[in-house]
Every structure is written in C-alpha cells, then in structure tokens.
C-alpha positions in Angstrom: 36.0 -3.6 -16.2 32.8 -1.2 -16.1 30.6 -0.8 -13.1 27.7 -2.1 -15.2 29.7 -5.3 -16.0 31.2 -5.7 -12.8 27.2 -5.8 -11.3 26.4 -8.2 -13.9 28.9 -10.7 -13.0 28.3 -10.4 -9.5 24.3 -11.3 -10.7 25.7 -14.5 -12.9 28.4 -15.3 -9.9 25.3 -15.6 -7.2 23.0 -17.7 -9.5 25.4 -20.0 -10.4 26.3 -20.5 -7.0 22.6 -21.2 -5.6 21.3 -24.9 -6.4 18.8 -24.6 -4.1 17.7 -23.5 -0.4 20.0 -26.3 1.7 23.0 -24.8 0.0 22.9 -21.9 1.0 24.4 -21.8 4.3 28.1 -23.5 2.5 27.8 -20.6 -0.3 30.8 -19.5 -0.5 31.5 -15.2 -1.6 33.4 -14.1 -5.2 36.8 -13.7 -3.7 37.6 -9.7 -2.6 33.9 -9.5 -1.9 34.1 -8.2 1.6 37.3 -5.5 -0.1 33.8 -3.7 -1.7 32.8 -2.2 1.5 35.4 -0.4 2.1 33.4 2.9 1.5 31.7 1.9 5.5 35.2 3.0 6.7 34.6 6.7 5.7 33.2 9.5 7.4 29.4 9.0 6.8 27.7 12.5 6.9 24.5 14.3 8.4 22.1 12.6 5.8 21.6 8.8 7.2 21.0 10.7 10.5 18.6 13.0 9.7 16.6 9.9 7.3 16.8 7.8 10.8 15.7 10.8 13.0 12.7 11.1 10.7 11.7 7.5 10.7 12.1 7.3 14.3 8.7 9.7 14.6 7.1 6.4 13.7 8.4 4.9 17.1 7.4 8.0 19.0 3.8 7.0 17.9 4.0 3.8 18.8 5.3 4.9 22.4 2.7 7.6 22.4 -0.1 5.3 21.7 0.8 2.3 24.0 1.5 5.2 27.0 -1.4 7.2 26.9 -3.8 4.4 27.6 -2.2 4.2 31.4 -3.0 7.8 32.1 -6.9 7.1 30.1 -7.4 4.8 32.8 -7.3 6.6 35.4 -9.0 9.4 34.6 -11.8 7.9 32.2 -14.4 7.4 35.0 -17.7 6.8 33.5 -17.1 8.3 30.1 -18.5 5.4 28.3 -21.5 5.4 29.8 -20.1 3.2 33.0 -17.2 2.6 35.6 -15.0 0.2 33.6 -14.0 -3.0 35.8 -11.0 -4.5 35.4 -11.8 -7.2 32.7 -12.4 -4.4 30.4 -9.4 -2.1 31.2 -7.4 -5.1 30.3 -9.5 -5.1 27.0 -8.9 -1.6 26.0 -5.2 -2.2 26.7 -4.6 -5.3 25.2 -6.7 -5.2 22.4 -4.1 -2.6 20.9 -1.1 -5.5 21.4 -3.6 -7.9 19.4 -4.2 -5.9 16.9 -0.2 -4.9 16.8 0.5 -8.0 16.0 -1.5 -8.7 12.9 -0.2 -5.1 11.3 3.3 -6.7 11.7 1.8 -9.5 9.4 0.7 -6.9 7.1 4.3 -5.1 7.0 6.3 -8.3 7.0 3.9 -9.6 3.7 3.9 -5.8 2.0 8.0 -5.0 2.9 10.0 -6.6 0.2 7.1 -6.0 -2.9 6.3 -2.3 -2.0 9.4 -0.8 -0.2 9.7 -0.1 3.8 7.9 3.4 3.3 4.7 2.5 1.7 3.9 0.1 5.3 4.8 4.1 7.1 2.5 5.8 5.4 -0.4 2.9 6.1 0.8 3.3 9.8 -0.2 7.1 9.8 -3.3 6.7 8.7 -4.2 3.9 10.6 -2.6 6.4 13.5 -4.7 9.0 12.7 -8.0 7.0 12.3 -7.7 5.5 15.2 -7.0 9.0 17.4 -9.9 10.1 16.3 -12.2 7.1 17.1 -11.0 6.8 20.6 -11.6 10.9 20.9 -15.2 10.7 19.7 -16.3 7.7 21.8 -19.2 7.4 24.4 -19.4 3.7 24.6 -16.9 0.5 25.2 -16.9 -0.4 21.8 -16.3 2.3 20.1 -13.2 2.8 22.2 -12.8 -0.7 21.7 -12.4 -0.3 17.6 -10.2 3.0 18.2 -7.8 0.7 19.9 -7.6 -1.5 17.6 -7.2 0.6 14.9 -4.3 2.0 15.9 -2.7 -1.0 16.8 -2.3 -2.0 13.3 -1.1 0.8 13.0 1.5 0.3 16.0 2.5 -3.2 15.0 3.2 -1.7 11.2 5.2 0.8 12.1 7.1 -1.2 15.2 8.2 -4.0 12.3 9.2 -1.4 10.2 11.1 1.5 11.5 13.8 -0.3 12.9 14.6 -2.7 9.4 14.3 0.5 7.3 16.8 2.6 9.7 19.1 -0.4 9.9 19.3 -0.6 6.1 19.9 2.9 5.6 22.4 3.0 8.4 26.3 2.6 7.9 27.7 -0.6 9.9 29.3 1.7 12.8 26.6 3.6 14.0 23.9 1.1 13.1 23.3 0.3 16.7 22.9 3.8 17.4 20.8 4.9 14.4 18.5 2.1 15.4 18.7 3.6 18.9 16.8 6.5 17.9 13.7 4.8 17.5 13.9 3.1 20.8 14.5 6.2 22.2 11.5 8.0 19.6 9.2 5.0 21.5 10.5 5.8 25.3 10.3 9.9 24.2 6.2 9.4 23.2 5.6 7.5 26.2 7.0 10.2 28.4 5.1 12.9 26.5 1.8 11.0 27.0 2.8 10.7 30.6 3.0 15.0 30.7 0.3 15.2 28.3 -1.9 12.8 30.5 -0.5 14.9 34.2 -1.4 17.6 32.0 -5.3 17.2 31.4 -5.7 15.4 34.3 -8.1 18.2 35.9 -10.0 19.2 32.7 -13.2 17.7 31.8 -12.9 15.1 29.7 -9.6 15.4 29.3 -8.7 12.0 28.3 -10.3 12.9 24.9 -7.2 15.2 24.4 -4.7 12.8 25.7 -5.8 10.0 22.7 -6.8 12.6 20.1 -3.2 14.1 20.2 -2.0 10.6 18.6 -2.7 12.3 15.3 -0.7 14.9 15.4 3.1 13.4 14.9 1.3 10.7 12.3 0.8 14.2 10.4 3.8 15.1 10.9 5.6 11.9 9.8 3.3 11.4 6.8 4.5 15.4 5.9 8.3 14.3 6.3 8.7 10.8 4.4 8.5 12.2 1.3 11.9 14.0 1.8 13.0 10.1 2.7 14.4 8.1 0.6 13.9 4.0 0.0 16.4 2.2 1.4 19.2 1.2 -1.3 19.3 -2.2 -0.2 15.2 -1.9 -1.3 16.4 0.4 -4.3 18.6 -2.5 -5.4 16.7 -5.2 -5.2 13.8 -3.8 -7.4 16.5 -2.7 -10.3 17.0 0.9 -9.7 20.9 0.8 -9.1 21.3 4.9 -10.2 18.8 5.6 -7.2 20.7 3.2 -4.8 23.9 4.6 -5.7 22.5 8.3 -4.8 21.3 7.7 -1.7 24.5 5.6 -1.0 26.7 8.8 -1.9 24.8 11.0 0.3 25.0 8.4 3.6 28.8 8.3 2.5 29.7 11.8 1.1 33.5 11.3 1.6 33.4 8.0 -0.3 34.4 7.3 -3.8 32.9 7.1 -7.2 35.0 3.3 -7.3 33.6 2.5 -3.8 30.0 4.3 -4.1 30.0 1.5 -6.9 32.3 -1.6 -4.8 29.7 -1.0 -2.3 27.0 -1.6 -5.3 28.2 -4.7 -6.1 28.3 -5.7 -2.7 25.3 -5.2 -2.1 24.4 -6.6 -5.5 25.7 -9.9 -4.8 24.0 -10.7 -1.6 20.5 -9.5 -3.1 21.4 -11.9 -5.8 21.4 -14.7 -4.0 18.7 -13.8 -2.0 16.5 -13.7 -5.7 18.1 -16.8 -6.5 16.7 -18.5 -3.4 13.3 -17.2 -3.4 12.6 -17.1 -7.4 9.1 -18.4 -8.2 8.9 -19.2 -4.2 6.1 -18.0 -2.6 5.8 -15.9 0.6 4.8 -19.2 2.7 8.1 -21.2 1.1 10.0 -17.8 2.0 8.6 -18.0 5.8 9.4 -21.5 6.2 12.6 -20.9 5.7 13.0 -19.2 9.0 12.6 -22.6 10.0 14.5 -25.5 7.6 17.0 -23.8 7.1 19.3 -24.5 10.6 21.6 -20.9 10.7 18.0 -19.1 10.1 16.2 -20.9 12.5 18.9 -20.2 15.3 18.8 -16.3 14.2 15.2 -16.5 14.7 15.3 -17.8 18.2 18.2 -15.7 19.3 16.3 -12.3 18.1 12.7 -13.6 18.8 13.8 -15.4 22.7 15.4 -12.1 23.5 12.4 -9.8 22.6 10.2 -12.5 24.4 11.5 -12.0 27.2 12.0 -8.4 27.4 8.2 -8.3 27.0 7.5 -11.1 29.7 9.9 -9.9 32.0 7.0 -7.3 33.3 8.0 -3.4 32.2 5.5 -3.5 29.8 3.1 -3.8 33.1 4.3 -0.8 34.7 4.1 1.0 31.0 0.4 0.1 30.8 -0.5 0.4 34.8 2.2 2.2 36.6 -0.6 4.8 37.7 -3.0 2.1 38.2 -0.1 0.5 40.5 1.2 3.3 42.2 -2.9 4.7 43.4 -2.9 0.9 44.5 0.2 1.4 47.2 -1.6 4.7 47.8 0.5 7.4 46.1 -2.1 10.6 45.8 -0.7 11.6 42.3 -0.6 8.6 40.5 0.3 9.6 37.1 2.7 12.2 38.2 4.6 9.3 39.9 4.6 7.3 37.1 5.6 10.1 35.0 9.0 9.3 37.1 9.0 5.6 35.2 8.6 6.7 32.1 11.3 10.0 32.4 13.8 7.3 33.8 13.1 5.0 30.7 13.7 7.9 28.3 16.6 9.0 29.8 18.3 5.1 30.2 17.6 4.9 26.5 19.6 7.7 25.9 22.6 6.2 27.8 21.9 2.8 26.2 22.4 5.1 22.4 25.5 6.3 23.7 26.9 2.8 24.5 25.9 0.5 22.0 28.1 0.8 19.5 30.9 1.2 22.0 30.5 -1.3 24.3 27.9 -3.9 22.6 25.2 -5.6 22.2 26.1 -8.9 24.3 27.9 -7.1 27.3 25.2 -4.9 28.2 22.7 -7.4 28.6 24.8 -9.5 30.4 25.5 -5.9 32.8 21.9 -5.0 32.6 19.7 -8.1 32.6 20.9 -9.7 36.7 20.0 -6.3 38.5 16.8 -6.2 36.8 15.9 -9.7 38.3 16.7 -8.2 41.5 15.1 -5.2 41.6 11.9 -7.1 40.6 13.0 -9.7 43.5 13.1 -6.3 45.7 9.6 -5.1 44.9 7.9 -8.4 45.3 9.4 -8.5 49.0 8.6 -4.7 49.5 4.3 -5.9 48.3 4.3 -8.0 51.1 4.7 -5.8 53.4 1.6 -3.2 52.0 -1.9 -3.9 52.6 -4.0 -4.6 49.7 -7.5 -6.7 49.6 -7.9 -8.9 46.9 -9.6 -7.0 44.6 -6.3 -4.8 44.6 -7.2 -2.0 46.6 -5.5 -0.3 49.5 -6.7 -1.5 53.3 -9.0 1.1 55.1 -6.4 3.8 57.2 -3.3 2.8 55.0 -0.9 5.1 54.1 2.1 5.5 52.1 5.3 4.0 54.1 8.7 2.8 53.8 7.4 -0.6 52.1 5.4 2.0 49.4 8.6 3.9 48.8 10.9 0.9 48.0 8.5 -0.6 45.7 8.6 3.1 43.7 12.5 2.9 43.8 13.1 -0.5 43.0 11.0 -0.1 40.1 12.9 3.0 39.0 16.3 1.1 38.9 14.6 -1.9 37.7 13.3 0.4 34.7 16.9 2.2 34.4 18.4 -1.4 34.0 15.7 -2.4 31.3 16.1 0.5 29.3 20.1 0.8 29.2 20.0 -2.9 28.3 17.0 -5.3 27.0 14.4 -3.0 26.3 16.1 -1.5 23.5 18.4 -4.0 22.2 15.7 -6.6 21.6 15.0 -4.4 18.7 18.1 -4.5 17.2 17.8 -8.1 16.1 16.5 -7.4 13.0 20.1 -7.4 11.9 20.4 -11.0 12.5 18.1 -11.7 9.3 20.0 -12.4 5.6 18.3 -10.4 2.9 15.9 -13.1 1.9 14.0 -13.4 4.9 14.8 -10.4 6.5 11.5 -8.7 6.0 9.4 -12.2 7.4 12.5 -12.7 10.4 11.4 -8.6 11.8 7.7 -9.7 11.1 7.8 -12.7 13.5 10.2 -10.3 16.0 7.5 -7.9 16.4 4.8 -10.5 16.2 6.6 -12.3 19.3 6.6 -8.6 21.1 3.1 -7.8 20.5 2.3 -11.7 21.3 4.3 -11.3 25.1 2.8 -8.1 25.1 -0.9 -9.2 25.0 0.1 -11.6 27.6 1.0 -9.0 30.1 -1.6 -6.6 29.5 -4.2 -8.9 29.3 -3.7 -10.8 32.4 -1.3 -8.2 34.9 -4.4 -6.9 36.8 -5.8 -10.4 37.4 -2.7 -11.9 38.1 -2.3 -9.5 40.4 -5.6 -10.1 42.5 -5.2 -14.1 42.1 -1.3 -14.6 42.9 -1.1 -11.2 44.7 1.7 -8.4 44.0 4.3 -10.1 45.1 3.7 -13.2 43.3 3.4 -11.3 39.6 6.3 -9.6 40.7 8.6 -12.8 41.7 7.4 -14.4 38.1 9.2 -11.5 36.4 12.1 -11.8 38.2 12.3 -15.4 37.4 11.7 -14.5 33.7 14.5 -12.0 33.9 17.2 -14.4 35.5 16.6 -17.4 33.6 16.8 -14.9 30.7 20.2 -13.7 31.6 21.1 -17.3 30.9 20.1 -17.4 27.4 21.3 -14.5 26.4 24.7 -15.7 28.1 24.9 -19.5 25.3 23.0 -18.0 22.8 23.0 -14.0 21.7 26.0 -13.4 19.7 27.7 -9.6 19.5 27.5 -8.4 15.8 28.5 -4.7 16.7 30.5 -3.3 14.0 29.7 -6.1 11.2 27.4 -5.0 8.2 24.3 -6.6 7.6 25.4 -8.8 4.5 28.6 -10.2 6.7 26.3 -11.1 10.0 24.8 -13.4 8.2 28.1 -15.8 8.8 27.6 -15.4 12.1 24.7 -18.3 12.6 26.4 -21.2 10.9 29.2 -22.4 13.6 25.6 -22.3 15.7 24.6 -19.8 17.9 27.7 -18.0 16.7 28.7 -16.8 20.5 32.2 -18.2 19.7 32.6 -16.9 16.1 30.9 -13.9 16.8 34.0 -13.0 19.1 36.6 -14.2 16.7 35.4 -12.2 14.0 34.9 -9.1 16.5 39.3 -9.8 17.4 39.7 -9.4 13.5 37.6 -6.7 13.3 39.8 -4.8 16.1 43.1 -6.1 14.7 42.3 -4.5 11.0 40.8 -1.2 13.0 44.6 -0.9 14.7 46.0 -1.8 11.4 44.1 1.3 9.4 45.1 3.3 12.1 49.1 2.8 12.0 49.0 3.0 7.7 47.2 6.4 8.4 49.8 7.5 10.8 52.6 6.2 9.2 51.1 8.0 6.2 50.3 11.4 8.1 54.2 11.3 9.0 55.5 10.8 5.5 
C-alpha cells in the first residue's frame, strides 16, 4: 500500500468513526495505530532544539516585560508629572495582566486558521509598540496605553510559545523543550532585574529599562522566518510534503517508512479532530471544553494548577519584590531582589533538567508543601518588623534578624516555586486533543493572566488592610490546599505523545491510568533495551 493511500484511509477510517461530539470519548484507534510512532524512539537531532530555543525568545519577552515594571517603580519618581500612589502603581502593573489576557483570546481564536507563527509575529510588534510608548511617556496615561499594549502582546505570545514548542517537540524531551521557555520567561526577568540595578543612578533611567523591550522582539521577529510551522499545523491545513520535512529534520535518524507511519499518525487524530469540528463554529468548538466530560476534567486539571501557581503569591514578589524589600528596609532594594529573580532563573534550570526524568506529578508533590511553608515562615517573620499601615518602615527601624528571614524564606520559597509549579503549570497544554487544543492553551493563559491581575491589582492593598503577614498566610493556604489537588487530580503524562494523552482523561482524572500506562511505558523501554543488546551480541 502507498503512503498516499495509506493517509487516505486513515482520513476515511476517522470520519467514519465520528457520529458526532458525545462519541468521541469511546472512539476507538485503526488497529497498529500507536505501531506508527515508532520514529519518537530514535535519536531526534539538533533541529527541534534549536526551533524551541528560538521560540523561547518570545517567553524572554514576556519575562522581560512583566519584570521590568518592579524596578520602574521604584525609580519612576515624578516622571509623569507626579509621585504615583499606590492605587496607580497597581494600575500600571496590572493593567499589563488585563490586557494579557484578551491577546490570549486573540491567539487561541487566530491558532488553528493562521498557524502558531503568525500570533508571534503579532506579539513582536505589539512588543515593540508598546516599548516605545512607555519610553516616550510624560503622563499616567500614556504609560498607561504602553502597558497595555504590550500585554497583548504578552498574553499572545505566553498562549503560544509553549503549544507551538510542544508540537514541534518529540514525546521524550517535550517536557524539557517546553522548559526552555519557562526558563526564556525566568532568564528576561532576571535581565530586567540587572538592566533595572543597572540604570538605577542615570537620569531617567527607567526610560531605558522599558525601551529595551524592543530589542529581543527584533530579534525574534528576525529569526522566525528560519522556523518552521509546526507539522501537526502543516497537516491539518493539507500540506503533508512540508510536514513530512520538518518531521525528517526533528527525526534525522528516522525512516522514510516511519517519517510517513508517523504521517499517518498524525493524520488520523487531525482527522477526527476535522470530523468533530466540521461546519462548527469557534463558540461550538469552545464549548466543548466543557460537555464533553474527559475535556472538561483536562481543562480543570491544567487551568486549577496554573490558578494556583498564580494565586499562590510569586507573582507578588515578581512585581514588588523591591517595593517589599525598601518596605523591611533593605537600602538596595532592587539589588536584593535581583537575588529572587537569579534564584528563579537558576531553579528553572534545575526544574529542565528533571522533568522529563523524574515528572510532572512528583515534583509538584516535592515542591508544592515547602513552598506553603516558607510562605508560613515569612508571614511569622512580618510580625515581628515594624511597618505603619500605609506600608512603610517605623521611624529608627532597621534591618534585623526578622528582615533577614523574610529575604531567605522567600528565596527557598521562590527556589521551590520555580523547580516545581511555576514552570509546570505551563506544560498543561499537552492535556488538550487536537480539536480543542488551541481554545484549552487559550483559557490556560487566560486563567494565568486572570490570577495574575488579582495579585497585582490588589498585593499592595492587601498588604496595608490585612497587614504582611496576613497576605502572606493567604498564600500559604493557597499553596497547601493546592498540594491537595494536585495530589486526586493532576495526572503524570511524561513520556506519552500528544495524540496518546488524550486517553488519559476518560477513566477521570486519569491519576490511576496515568500510572498504569507510565508501568507499560517502562516495561516496553526494558523490553527495546534487551532486543538491542541481544542484538549488539549477535
């Protein structure tokens, strides 16, 4: 049979198969189907990693934009014509999350019609528009508008980074590839911690700080050409040739036979995703996030984790660690929260390494109880400091012991986040099926840019109405009950590829089948290795 045949009968296999959209969780795969991806178990080269490393520039301005703004507070004095109070340094912040989450609307709308890379190149412009409003202002509501602008561009380019990197990604180092982008995000919001330390003695420095947004949008807008579409996208709109050359470069050691198994694989499962949705329109396709039960439970598994990874407070000491650490009296604030935001960067790193190793599921259960703690730690550690109400220091206060534990506490409290939560809430895009895949990341990053808004909008006046330690003790409880959750309802997928997870949400949250499937997985991993010894000693 011919590889053009053998794509068309996967095409009539899948249509016959969908009746409609309450079926779809008993279909039931041609039999052999999951013997076509045996091309994932070869040595993938260079290529997928050097796409993903590219792509991940996208989540360095997103961490670059959402960072620098913690530094601009400090230092923006009366550079819009007036000392900002704190109602409208909570504006400035927040207005970016807001704005964040309607350009994950736009993505999740524009994904599956114009490709992953067009909703990029919006987000560099929209990156470098905004840099250049927030440089040139003299007044609240310019800086206002710059804000905004470039957090359509943020919440475009947060949605999708990580879908287009996991589609391009082989199964194994999926968790890994997606890694890079957490790690791009936690990388820009250390550099706008230097950049900030860095201009913090020049006048009008704070210009600098947001105008130097622009430059890695140029960058990335310079580079994506050299990227392809992903082949899942290339499939989907009919060009198999292009899919099946992007496929041979993420796997050169593969075979022509499974270059085109893994075609037809992929074929299939787009299939019925068409089937579904044909003649649906994009509100039928987002409601079925919802009626459809395995969907639904995907969506609160991936959307409850990044929920609370927002509302568990880091995003707090992203936005105001300076802010915070002037308040306990620290004489270099930014330079001290420079420390946050190198430990971040460098936990992200060790969560990259482990990922794939150890997985998803375990590390948050590792991570998630200490970070409750630490939080638990530094809302004793406030009491003890002596702040007025309108959160500044007491008259003859100094830095002491209790100033010093809340710095520490929040550094492990940080390393814990990072390792753990903070980056694996955005692997849960792989939770989606095909169909809804590009709406499912849309309402991900539209629940983190949601949280988000929460927490910048209200930290500073929680702060002054329940005092420090009372904003602090309402993220630990966030983080513990959280830890629950995660424990009855986040299932580990590490090693499956996106087209198999997909089985994972029928037999419910899919904890349990999740780790029968992960035995099998190990079981045929032992097996490949003895028929490759056995082999090497013939």
């Amino acid at each position: 049979m011919s590889g053009e045949q053998s794509v068309m009968d996967l095409k009539a296999k899948a249509r016959s198969d969908v009746q409609h959209v309450e079926k779809v969780a008993s279909i039931s795969p041609p039999s052999g189907l999951d013997d076509l991806d045996s091309v994932e178990q070869t040595q993938s080269g260079k290529y997928a990693w050097l796409v993903s490393i590219t792509a991940a520039i996208g989540g360095m301005l997103f961490g670059y934009d959402t960072g620098i703004i913690s530094a601009v507070l400090v230092y923006i004095g009366s550079s819009l014509g007036h000392d900002l109070s704190s109602s409208e340094k909570e504006l400035i912040t927040s207005i970016t999350s807001g704005a964040a989450f309607f350009g994950a609307i736009f993505a999740g709308l524009t994904a599956d019609r114009y490709g992953r890379k067009i909703a990029i190149y919006v987000g560099c412009v929209l990156f470098t528009i905004g840099a250049i409003l927030q440089a040139a202002a003299f007044s609240l509501a310019q800086m206002t508008v710059g804000r905004l602008v470039v957090g359509f561009g943020v919440g475009s380019a947060a949605m999708i980074v990580p879908m287009y990197i996991a589609e391009v990604s082989p199964a194994k180092y999926r968790g890994r590839m997606i890694g890079l982008d957490n790690m791009s995000i936690t990388g820009g919001q250390l550099v706008s911690y230097g950049i900030g330390a860095a201009f913090a003695n020049v006048a009008g420095g704070w210009r600098y700080m947001v105008g130097g947004g622009a430059i890695p949008a140029i960058i990335l807008a310079c580079l994506l050409p050299f990227c392809p579409e992903s082949p899942r996208q290339l499939v989907y709109h009919g060009k198999v040739e292009e899919a099946k050359s992007v496929i041979r470069k993420i796997f050169p050691e593969g075979t022509d036979l499974q270059i085109e198994q893994k075609i037809q694989h992929i074929t299939y499962h787009i299939e019925l995703s068409k089937a579904v949705t044909a003649g649906k329109s994009q509100w039928w396709i987002f409601k079925q996030l919802y009626v459809v039960p395995a969907n639904f439970r995907a969506l609160v598994a991936a959307c409850g984790l990044m929920a609370i990874s927002q509302l568990g407070g880091f995003n707090s000491l992203m936005y105001y660690s300076p802010t915070l650490f002037a308040l306990v009296g620290f004489a270099n604030p930014v330079a001290v929260g420079t420390t946050i935001a190198a430990t971040n960067f460098f936990f992200t790193w060790v969560n990259l390494m482990l990922v794939d190793r150890v997985g998803r599921r375990r590390i948050l259960l590792w991570t998630m109880q200490f970070m409750g703690l630490f939080l638990v730690v530094a809302a004793v550690a406030f009491y003890w400091i002596p702040i007025n109400h309108d959160l500044t220091l007491k008259d003859g206060a100094k830095v002491g012991g209790p100033a010093i534990v809340v710095l520490v506490s929040m550094i492990c409290y940080v390393g814990f986040y990072s390792s753990g939560m903070g980056n694996t809430a955005w692997l849960s895009s792989e939770f989606f099926p095909m169909e809804i895949r590009a709406m499912g990341t849309m309402m991900l990053t539209m629940t983190c840019w949601g949280s988000n808004v929460i927490v910048a909008s209200t930290f500073l006046t929680q702060m002054e109405n329940t005092t420090p330690s009372g904003a602090f003790g309402f993220y630990a409880a966030i983080c513990i009950l959280g830890w629950v959750a995660v424990y009855f309802c986040y299932p580990e997928v590490r090693g499956m590829t996106l087209e198999d997870i997909r089985e994972i949400f029928k037999h419910g949250f899919g904890v349990q089948k999740a780790r029968e499937i992960q035995r099998q997985l190990r079981v045929e991993e032992k097996g490949r290795a003895r028929a490759v010894d056995e082999a090497e000693k013939v």
